[in-house]
C-alpha distance (Angstrom), angle and dihedral (degrees) to the residues before:
residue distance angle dihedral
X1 . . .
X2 3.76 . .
X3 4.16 116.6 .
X4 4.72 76.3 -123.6
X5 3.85 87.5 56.3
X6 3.59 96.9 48.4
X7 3.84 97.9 48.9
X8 4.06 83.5 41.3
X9 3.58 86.4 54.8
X10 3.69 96.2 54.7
X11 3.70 97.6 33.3
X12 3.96 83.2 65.1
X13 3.51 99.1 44.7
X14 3.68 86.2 47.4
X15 4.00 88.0 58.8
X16 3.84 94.1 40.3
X17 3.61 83.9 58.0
X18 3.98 101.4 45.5
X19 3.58 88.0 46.7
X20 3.80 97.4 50.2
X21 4.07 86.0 55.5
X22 3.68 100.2 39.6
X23 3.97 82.1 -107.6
X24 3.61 91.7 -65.5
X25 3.74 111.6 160.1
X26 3.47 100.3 -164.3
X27 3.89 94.2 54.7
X28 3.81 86.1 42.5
X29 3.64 90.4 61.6
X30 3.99 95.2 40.5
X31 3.79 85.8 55.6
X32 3.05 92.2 56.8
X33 3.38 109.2 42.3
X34 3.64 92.7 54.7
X35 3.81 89.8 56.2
X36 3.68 88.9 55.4
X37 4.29 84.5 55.2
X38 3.84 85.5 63.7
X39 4.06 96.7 46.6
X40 3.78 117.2 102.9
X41 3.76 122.0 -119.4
X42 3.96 120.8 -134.9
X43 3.73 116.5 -163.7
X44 3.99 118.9 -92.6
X45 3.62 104.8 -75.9
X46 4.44 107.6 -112.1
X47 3.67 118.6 -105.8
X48 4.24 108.6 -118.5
X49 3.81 80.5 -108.7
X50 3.60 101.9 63.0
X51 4.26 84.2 34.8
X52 3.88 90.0 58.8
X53 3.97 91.0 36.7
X54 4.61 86.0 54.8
X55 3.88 82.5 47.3
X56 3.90 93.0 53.0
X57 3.80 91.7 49.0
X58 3.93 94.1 52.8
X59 3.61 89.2 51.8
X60 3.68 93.8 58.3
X61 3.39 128.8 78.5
X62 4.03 117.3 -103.3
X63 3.59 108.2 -119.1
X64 3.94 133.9 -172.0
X65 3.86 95.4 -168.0
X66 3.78 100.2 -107.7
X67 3.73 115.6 106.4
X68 3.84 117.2 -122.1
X69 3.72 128.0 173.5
X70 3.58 126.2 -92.2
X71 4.17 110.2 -106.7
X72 4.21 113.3 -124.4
């Protein structure tokens, strides 16, 4: 898709939209903002840090702080 047929794209949703609300900003907006009430919300994607950091962890061993003997 073509940086023209992505503009064109919004351009006419942008008129669909005026037109459907008499090109009333205000209803515009309350449209939309009780669209966004229906959206789901995922949680915050993790920065690589804190990905690498959760990587670290499962690599070590879990301990409790007492000392037990390794199994053979």
């Amino acid at each position: 898709m073509s940086a023209d047929s992505i503009n064109e794209e919004i351009l006419r949703i942008k008129r669909e939209l005026a037109a459907r609300f008499d090109n009333d900003l205000a209803r515009i907006v309350a449209d939309t903002k009780s669209r966004e009430r229906n959206a789901i919300s995922l949680p915050p994607r993790r920065t690589k840090s804190e990905q690498s950091d959760a990587v670290e962890r499962r690599d070590r061993p879990v301990s409790d702080g007492k000392s037990t003997p390794a199994a053979h």
